[in-house]
N, C-alpha and C positions, 0 to 999 in steps of 0.2 A: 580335215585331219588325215585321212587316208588317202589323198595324194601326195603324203610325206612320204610313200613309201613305193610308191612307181618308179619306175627304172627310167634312165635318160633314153630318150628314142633313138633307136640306131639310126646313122645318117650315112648308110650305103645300102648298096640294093645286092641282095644276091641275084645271080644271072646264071646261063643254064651254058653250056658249050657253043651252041649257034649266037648267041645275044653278046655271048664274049667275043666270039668272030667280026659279028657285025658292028659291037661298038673299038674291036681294035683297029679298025679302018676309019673311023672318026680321025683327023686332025690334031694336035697338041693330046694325043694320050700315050701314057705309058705305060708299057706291060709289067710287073713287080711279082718276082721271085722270091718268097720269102723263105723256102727251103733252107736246108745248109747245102754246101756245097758236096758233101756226098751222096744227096738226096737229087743229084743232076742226072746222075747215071740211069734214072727213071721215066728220062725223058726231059724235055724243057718246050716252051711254047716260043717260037721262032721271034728273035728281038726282045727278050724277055731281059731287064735289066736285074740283079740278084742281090738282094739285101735278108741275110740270116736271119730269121726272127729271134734266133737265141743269142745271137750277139750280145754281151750285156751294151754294147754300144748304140743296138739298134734304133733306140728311140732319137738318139743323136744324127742317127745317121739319115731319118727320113726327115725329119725336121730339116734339115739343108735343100731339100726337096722344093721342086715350082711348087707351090699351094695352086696356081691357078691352070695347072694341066687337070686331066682325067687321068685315074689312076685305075687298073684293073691290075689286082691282087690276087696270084695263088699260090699253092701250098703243097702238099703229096692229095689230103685228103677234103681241104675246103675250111678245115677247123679252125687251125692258124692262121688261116689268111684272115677268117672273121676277127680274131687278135688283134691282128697287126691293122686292119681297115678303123674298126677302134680307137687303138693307139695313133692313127692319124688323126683319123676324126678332133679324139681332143685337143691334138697341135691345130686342128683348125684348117685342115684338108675338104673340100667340098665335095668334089665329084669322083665317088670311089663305089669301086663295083668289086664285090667277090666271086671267083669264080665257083660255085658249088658242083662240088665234089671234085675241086682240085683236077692236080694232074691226069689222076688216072679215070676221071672224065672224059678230061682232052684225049687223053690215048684211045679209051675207048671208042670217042664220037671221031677221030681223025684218022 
């Protein structure tokens, strides 16, 4: 009875600034921006492809997406990108990594 009411396991891994380096050198991965696009001026991770998480389109728009690359996902602060890794996940996305604490992580550790 009371595992009617557990939550779906999340199916990405949060990752730390260095772990996000070392898997964006992996093969078949992509880097994903899910900022808006005046949230660039904050900095961006170099190769970084940019899909607005507030777009009402955005779920359309990752769904068009390899399902079978690597995808690492950030944000300004790490929060949205857990979101957005999420909302792939249910499209049926496999290998997704969030970057915790977003960009100004990366700023800080780069």
């Amino acid at each position: 009875m009371f595992g009617l009411f557990k939550s779906k396991p999340k199916n990405y891994v949060n990752v730390n600034v260095e772990e996000f380096q070392q898997l964006k050198k992996q093969p078949k991965t992509i880097v994903l921006d899910v900022r808006t696009p005046q949230e660039k001026s904050e900095g961006t991770v170099p190769g970084a492809h940019q899909i607005n998480f507030f777009n009402p389109n955005f779920k359309s728009q990752v769904a068009r997406l390899d399902k079978s690359k690597t995808y690492l996902v950030y944000c300004r602060s790490g929060n949205r990108s857990k979101k957005a890794c999420s909302v792939m996940d249910g499209l049926g996305f496999e290998k997704l990594y969030n970057l915790s604490g977003g960009i100004m992580a990366w700023n800080r550790d780069n």
